[in-house]
N, C-alpha and C positions, 0 to 999 in steps of 0.2 A: 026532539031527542033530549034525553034529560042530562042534566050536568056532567055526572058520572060517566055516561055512556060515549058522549064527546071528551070527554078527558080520556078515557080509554082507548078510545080509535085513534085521537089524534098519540099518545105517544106511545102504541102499534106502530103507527107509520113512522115516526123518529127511530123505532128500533131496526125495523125491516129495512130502511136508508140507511141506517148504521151498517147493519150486517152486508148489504150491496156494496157498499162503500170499500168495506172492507175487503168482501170478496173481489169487488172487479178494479179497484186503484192500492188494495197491497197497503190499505191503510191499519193502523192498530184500533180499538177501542176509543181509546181515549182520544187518538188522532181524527176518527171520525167523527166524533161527538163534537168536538173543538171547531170541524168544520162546517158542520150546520150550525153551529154557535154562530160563528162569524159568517155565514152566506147569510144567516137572518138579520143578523147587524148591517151588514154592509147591503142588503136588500129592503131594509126596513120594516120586513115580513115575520109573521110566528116562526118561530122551530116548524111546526107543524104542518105549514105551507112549504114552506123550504125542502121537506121532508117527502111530499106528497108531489112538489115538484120532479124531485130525485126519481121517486120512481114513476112516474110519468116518461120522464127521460130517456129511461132506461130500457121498459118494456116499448119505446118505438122502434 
């Protein structure tokens, strides 16, 4: 996959966890952003992992 193509998927999935986030925990924007900020910090993981995780989660 080329550079471009993985930078586009991965923050796809940052957006789409943002938008769930917000739909199903009543978060804002900015509030959700914040919070895969800091799950990737405090998990040592990409945004993008974090993100991918999210909705893995979700759709179980």
């Amino acid at each position: 996959m080329q550079k471009h193509q993985k930078h586009s998927k991965q923050s796809q999935a940052v957006e789409r966890a943002k938008q769930l986030l917000m739909k199903r925990r009543g978060m804002t924007e900015p509030e959700a952003h914040r919070y895969l900020q800091q799950q990737a910090m405090d998990r040592r993981m990409p945004k993008a992992e974090v993100a991918l995780s999210i909705l893995r989660d979700y759709r179980s």
